[in-house]
Biopython code that builds the backbone (N, CA, C, O; Angstrom):
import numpy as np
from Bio.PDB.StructureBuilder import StructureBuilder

atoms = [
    (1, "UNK", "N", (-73.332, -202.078, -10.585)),
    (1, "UNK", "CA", (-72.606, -203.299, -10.318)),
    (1, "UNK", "C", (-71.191, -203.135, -10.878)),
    (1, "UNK", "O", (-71.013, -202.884, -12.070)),
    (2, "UNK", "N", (-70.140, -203.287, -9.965)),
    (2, "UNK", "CA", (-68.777, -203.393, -10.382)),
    (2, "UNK", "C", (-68.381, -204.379, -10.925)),
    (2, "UNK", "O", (-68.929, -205.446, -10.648)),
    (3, "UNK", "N", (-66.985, -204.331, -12.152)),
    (3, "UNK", "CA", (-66.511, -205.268, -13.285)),
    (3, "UNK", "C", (-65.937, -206.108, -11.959)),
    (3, "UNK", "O", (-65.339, -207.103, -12.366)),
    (4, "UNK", "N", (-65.933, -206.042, -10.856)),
    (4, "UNK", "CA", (-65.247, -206.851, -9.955)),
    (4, "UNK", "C", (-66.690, -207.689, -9.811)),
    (4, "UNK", "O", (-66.802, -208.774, -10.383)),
    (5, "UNK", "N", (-67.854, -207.100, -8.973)),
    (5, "UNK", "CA", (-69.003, -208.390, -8.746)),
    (5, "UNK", "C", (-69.205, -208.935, -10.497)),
    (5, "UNK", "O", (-69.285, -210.162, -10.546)),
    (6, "UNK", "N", (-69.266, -208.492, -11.399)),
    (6, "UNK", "CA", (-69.658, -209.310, -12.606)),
    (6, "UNK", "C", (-68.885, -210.398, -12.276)),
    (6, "UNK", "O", (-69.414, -211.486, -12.045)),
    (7, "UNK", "N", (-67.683, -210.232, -12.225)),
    (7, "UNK", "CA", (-66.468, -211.029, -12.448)),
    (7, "UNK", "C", (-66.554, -212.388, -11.647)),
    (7, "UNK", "O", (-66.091, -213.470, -12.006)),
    (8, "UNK", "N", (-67.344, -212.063, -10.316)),
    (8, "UNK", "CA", (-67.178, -212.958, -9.371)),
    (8, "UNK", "C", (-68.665, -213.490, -9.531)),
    (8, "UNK", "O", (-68.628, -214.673, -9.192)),
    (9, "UNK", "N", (-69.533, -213.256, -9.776)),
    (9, "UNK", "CA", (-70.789, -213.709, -10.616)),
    (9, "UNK", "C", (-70.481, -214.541, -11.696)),
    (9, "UNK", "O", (-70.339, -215.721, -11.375)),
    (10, "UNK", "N", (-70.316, -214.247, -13.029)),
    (10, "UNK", "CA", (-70.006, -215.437, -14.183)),
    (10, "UNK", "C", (-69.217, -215.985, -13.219)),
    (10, "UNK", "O", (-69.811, -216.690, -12.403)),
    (11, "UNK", "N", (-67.893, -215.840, -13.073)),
    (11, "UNK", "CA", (-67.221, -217.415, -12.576)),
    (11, "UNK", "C", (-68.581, -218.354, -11.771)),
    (11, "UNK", "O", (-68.461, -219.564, -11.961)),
    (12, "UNK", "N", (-69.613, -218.016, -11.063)),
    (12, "UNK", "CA", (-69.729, -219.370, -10.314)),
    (12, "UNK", "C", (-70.743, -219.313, -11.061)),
    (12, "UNK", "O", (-71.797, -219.562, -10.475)),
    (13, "UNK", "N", (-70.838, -219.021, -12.399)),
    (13, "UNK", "CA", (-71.790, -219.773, -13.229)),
    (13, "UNK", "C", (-71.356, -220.599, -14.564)),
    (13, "UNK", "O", (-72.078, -221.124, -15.412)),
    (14, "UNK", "N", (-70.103, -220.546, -14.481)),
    (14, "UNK", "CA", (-69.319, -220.707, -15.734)),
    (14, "UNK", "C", (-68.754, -220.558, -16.750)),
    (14, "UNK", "O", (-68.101, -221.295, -17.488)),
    (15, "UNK", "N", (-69.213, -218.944, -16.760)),
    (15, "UNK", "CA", (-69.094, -218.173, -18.330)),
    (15, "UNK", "C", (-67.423, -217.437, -17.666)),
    (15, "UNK", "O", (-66.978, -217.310, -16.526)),
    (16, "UNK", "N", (-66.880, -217.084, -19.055)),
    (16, "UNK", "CA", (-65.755, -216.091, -18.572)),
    (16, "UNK", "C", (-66.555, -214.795, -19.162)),
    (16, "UNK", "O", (-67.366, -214.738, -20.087)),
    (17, "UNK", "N", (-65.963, -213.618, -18.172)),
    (17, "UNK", "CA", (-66.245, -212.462, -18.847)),
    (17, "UNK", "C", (-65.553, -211.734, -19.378)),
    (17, "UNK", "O", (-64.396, -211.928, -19.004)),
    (18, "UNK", "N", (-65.633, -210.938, -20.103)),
    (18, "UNK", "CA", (-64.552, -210.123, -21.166)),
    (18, "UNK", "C", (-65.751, -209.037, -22.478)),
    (18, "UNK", "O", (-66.341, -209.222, -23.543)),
    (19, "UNK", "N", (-65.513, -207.852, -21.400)),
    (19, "UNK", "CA", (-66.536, -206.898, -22.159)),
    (19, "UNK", "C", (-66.167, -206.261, -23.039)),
    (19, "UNK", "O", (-66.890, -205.343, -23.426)),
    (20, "UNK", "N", (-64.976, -206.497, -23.644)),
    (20, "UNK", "CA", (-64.246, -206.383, -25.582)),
    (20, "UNK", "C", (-65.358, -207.065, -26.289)),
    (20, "UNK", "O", (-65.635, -206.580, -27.386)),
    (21, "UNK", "N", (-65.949, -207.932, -25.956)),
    (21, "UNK", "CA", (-66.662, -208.880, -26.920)),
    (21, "UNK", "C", (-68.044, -208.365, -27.351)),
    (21, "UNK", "O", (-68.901, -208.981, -27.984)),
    (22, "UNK", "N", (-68.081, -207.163, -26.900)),
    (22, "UNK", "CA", (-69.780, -206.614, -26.940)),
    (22, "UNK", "C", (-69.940, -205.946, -28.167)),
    (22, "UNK", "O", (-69.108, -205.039, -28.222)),
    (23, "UNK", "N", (-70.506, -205.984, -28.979)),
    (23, "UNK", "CA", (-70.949, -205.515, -30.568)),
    (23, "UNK", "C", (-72.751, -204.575, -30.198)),
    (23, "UNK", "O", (-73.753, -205.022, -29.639)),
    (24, "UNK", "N", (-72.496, -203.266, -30.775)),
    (24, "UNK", "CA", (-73.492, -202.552, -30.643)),
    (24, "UNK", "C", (-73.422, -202.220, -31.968)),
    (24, "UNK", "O", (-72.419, -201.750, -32.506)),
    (25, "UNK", "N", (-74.795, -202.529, -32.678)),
    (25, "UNK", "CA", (-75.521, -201.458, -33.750)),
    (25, "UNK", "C", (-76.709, -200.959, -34.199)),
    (25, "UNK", "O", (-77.720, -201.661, -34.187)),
    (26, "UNK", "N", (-76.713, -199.793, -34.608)),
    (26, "UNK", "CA", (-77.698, -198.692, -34.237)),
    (26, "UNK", "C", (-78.550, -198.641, -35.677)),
    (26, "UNK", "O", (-78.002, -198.681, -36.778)),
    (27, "UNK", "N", (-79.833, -198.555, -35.487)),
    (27, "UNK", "CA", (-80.588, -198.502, -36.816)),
    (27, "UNK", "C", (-81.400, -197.258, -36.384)),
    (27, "UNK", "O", (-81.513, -196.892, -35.214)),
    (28, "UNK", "N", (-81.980, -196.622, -37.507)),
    (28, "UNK", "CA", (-83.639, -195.857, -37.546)),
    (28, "UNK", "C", (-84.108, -196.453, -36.588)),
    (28, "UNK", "O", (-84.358, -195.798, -35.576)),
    (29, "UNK", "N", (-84.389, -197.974, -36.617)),
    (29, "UNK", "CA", (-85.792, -198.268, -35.854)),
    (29, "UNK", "C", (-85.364, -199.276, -34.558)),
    (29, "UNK", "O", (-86.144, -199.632, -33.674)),
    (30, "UNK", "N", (-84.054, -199.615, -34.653)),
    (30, "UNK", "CA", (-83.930, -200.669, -33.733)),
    (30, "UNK", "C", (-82.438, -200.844, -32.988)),
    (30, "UNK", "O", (-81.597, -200.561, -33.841)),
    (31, "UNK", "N", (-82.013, -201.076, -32.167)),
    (31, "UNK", "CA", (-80.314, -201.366, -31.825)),
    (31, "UNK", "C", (-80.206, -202.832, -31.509)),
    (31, "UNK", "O", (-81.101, -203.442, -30.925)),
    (32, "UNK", "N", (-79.432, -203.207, -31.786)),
    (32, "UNK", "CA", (-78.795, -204.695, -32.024)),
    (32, "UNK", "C", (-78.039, -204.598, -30.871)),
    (32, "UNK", "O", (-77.708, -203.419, -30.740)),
    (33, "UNK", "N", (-77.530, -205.412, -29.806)),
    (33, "UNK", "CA", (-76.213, -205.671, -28.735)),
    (33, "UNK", "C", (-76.425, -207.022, -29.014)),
    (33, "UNK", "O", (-77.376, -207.745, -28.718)),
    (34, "UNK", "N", (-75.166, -207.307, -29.766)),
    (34, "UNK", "CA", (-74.586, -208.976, -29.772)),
    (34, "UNK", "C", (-73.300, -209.208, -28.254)),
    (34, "UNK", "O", (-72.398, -208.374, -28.323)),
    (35, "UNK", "N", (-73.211, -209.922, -27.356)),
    (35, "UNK", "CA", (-72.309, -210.418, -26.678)),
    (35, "UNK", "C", (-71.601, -211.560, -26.905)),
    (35, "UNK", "O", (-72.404, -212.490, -26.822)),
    (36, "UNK", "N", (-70.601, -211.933, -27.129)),
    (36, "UNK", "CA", (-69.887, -213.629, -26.640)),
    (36, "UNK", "C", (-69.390, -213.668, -25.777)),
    (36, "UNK", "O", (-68.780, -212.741, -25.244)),
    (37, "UNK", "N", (-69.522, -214.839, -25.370)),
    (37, "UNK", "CA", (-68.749, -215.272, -24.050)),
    (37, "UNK", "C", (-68.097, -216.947, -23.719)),
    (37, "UNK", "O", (-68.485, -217.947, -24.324)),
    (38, "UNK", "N", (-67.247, -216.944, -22.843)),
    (38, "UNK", "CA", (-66.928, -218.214, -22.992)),
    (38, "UNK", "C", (-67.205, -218.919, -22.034)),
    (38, "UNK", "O", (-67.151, -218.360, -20.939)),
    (39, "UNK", "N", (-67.572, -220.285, -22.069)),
    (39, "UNK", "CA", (-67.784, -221.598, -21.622)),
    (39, "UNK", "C", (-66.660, -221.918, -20.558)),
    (39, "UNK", "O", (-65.500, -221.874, -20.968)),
    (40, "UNK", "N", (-66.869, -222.211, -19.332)),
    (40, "UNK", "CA", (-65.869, -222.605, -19.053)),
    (40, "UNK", "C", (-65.812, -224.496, -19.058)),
    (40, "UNK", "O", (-65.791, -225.223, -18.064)),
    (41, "UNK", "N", (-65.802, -224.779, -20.053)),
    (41, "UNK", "CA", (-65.242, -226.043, -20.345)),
    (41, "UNK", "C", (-64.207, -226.498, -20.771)),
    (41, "UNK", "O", (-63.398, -225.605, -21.024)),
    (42, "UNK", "N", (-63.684, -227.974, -21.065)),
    (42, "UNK", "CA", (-62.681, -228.173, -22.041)),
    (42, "UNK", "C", (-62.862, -229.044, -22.852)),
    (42, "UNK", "O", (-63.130, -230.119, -22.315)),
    (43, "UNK", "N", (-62.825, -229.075, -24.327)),
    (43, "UNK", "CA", (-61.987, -227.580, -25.181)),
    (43, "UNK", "C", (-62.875, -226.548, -24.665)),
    (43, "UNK", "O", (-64.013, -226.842, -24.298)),
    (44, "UNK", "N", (-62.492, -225.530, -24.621)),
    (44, "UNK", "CA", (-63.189, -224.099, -24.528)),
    (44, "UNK", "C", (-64.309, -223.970, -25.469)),
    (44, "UNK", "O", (-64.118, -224.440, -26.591)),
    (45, "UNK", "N", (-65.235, -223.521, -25.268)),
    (45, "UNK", "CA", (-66.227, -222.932, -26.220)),
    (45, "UNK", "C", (-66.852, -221.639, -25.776)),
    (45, "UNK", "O", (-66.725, -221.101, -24.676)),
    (46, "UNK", "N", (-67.654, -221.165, -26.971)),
    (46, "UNK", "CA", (-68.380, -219.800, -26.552)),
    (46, "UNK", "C", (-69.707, -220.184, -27.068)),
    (46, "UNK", "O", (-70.170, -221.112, -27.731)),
    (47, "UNK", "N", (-70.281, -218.746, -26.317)),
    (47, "UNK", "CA", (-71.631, -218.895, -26.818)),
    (47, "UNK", "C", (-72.217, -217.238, -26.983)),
    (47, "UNK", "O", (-72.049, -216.361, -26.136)),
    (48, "UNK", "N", (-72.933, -217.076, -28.287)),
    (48, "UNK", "CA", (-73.364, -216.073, -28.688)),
    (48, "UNK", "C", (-74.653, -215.311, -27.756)),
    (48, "UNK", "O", (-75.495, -216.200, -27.625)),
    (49, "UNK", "N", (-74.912, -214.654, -27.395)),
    (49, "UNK", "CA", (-76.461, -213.972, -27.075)),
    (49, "UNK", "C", (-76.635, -212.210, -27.931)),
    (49, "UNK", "O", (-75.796, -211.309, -27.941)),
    (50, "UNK", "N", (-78.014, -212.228, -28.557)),
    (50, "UNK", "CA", (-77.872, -210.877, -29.305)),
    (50, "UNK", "C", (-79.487, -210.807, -28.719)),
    (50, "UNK", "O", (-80.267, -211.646, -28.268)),
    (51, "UNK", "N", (-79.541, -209.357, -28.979)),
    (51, "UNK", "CA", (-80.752, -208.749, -28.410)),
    (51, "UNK", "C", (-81.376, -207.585, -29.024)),
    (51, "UNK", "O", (-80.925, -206.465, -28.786)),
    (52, "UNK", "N", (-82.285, -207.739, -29.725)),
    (52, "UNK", "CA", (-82.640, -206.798, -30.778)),
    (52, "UNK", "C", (-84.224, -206.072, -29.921)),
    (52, "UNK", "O", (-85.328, -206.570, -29.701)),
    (53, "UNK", "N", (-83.759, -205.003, -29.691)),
    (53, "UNK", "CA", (-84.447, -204.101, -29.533)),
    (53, "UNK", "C", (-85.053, -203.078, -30.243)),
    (53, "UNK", "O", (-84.235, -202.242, -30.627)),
    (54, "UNK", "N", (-86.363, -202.822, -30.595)),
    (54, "UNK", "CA", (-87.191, -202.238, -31.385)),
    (54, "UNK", "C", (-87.665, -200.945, -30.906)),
    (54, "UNK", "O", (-87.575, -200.598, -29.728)),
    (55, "UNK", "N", (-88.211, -200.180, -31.910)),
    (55, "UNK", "CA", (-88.550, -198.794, -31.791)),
    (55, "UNK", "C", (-90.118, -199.182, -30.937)),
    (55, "UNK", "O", (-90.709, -198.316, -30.292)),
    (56, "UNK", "N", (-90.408, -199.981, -31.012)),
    (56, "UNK", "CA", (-91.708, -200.114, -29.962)),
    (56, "UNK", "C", (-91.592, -200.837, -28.625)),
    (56, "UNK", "O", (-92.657, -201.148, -28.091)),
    (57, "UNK", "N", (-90.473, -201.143, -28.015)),
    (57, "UNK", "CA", (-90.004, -201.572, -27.444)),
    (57, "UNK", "C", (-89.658, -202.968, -27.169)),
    (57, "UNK", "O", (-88.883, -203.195, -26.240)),
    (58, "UNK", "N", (-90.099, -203.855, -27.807)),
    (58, "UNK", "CA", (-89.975, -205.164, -28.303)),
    (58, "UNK", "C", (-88.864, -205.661, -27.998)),
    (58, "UNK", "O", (-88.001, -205.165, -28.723)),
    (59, "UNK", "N", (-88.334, -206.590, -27.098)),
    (59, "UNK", "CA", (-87.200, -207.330, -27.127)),
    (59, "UNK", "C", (-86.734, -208.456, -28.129)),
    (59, "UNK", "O", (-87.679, -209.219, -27.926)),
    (60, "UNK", "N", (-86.086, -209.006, -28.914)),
    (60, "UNK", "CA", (-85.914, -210.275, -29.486)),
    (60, "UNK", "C", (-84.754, -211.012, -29.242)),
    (60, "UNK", "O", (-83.975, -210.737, -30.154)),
    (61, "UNK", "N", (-84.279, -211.759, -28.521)),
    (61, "UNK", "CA", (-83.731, -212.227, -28.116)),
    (61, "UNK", "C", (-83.304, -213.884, -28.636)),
    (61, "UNK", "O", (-83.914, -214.937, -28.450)),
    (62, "UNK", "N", (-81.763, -213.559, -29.489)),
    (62, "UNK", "CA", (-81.275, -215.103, -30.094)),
    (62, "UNK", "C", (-80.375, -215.433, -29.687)),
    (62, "UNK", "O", (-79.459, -214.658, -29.962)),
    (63, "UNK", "N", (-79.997, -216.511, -28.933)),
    (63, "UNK", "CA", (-79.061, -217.514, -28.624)),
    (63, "UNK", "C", (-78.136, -217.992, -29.264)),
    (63, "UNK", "O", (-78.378, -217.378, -30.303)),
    (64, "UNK", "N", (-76.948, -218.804, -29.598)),
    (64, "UNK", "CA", (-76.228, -219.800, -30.458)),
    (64, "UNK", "C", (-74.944, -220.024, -29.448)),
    (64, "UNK", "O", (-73.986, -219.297, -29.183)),
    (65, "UNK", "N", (-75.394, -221.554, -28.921)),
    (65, "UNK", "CA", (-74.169, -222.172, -28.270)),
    (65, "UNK", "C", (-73.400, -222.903, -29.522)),
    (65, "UNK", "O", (-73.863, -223.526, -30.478)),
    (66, "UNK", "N", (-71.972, -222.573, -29.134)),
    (66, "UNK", "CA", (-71.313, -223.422, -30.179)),
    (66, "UNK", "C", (-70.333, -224.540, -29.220)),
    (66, "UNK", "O", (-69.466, -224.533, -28.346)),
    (67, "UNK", "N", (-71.020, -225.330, -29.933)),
    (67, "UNK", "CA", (-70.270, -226.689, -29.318)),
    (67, "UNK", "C", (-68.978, -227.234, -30.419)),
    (67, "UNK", "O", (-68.650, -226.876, -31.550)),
    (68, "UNK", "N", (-68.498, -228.187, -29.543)),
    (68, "UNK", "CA", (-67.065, -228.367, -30.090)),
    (68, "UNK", "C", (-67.059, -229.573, -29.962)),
    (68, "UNK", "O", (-67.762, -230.299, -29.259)),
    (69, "UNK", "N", (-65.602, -229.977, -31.205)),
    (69, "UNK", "CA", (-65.821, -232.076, -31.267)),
    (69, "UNK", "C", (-64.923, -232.217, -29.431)),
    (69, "UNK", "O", (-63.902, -231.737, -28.939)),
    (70, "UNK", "N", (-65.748, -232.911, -29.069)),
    (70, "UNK", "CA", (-65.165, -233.493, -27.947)),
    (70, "UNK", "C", (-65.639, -233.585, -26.855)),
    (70, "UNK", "O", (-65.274, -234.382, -25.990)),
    (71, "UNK", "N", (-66.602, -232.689, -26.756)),
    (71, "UNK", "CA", (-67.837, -232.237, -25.734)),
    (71, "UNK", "C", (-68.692, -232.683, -25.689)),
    (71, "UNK", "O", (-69.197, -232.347, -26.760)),
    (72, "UNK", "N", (-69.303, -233.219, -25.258)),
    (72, "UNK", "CA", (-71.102, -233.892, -25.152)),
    (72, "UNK", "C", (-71.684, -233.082, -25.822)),
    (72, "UNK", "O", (-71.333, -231.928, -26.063)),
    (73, "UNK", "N", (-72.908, -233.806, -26.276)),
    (73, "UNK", "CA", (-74.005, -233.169, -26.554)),
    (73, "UNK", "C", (-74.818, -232.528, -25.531)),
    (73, "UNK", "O", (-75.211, -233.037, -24.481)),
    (74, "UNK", "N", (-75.091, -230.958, -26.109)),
    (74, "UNK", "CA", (-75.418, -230.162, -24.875)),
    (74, "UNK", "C", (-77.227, -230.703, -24.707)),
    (74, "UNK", "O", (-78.021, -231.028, -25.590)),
    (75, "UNK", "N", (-77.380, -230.629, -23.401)),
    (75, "UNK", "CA", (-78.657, -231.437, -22.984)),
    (75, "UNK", "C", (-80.072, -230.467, -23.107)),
    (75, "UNK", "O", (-81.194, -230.720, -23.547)),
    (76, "UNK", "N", (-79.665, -229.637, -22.700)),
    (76, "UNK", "CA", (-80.417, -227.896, -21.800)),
    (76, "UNK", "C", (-79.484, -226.893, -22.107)),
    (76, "UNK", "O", (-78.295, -227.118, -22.334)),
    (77, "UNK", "N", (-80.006, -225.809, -22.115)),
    (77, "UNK", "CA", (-79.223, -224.273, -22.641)),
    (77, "UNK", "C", (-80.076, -223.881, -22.164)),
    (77, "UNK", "O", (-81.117, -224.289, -22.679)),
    (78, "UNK", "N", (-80.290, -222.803, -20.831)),
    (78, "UNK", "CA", (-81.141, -221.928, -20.322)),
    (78, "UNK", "C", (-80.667, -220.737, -19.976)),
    (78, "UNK", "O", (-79.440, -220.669, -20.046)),
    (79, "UNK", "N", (-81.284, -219.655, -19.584)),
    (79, "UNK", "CA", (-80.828, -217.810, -19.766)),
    (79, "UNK", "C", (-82.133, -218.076, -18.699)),
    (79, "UNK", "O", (-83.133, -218.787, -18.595)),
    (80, "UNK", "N", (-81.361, -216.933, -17.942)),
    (80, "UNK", "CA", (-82.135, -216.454, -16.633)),
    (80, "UNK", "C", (-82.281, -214.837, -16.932)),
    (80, "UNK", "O", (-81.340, -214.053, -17.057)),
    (81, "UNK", "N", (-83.911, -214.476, -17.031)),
    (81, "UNK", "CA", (-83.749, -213.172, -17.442)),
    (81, "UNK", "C", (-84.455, -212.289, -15.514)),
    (81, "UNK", "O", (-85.309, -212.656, -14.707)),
    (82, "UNK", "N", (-83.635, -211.252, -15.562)),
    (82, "UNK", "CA", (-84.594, -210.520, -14.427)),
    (82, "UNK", "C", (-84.862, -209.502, -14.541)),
    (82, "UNK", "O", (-83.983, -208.898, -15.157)),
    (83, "UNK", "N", (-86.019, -208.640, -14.145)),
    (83, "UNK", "CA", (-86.875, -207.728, -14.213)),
    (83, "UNK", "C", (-86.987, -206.493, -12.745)),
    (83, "UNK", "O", (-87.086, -206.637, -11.527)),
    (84, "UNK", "N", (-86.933, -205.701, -13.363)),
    (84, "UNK", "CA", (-87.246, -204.664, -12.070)),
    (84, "UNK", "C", (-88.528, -204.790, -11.775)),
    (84, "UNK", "O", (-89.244, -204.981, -12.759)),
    (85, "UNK", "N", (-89.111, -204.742, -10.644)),
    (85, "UNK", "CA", (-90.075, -204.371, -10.090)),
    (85, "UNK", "C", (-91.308, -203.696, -10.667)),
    (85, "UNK", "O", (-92.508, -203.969, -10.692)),
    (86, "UNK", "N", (-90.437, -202.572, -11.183)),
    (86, "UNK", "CA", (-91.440, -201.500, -11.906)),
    (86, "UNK", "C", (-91.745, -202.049, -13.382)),
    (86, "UNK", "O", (-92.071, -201.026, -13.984)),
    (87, "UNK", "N", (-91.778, -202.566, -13.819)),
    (87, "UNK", "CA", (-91.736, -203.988, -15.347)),
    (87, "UNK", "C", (-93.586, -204.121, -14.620)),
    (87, "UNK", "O", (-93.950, -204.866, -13.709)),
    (88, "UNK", "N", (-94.331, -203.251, -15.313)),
    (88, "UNK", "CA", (-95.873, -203.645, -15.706)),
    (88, "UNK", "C", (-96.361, -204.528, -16.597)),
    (88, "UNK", "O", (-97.446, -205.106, -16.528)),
    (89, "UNK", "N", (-95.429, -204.635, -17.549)),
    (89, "UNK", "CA", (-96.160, -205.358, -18.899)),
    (89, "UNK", "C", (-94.893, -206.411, -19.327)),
    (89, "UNK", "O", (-93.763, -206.090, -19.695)),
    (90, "UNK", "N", (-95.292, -207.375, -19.206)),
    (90, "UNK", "CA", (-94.120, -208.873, -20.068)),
    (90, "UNK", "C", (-94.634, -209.811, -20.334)),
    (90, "UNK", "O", (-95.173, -210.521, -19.485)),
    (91, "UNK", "N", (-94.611, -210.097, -21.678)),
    (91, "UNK", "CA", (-95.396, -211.267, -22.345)),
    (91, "UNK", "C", (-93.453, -211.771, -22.658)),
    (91, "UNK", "O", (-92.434, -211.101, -22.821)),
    (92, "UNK", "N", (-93.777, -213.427, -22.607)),
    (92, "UNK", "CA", (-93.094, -214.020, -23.445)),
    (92, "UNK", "C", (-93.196, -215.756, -24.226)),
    (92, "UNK", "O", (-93.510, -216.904, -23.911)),
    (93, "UNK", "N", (-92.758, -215.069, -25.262)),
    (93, "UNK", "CA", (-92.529, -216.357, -26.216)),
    (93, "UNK", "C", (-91.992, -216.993, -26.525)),
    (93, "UNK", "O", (-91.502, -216.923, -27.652)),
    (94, "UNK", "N", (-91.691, -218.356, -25.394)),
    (94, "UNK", "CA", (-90.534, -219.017, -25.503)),
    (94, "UNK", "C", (-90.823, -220.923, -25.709)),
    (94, "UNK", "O", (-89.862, -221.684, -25.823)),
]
sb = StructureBuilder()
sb.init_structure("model")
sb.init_model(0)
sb.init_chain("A")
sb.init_seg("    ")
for serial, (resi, resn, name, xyz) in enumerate(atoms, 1):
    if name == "N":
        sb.init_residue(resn, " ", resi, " ")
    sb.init_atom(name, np.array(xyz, "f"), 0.0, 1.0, " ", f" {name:<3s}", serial, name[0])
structure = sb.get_structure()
């Protein structure tokens, strides 16, 4: 997928994209990828997603919208996850 379809993807979902913001770190047993991204609201806000991946393959997956004075109270916060085909095994705990 080209930084051009990403590009045109987030916009008609609302997020801005900007792949400076991506934080990778590497353990013995596990790698961390933190992303931010921004809201397209006003005032502007962002919102965190990190994804901790384990030596057994384990996903963990944490959220943090940050809201701002002026904005509603956010109602719903949902993440659309998708899967290849070939994905035999997915439990989740949400």
């Amino acid at each position: 997928m080209t930084e051009e379809i990403i590009l045109r993807q987030t916009a008609l979902h609302g997020w801005r994209y900007d792949n400076t913001r991506i934080q990778v770190e590497e353990s013995e047993n596990q790698v961390t990828v933190t992303y931010r991204y921004g809201v397209l609201v006003h005032p502007e806000t962002e919102t965190r997603v990190t994804y901790t991946v384990g030596a057994d393959g384990r996903i963990q997956t944490e959220v943090h919208f940050y809201g701002k004075e002026g904005l509603p109270q956010l109602p719903l916060f949902g993440m659309r996850f998708r899967l290849l085909p070939d994905v035999s095994r997915f439990i989740y705990y949400g």
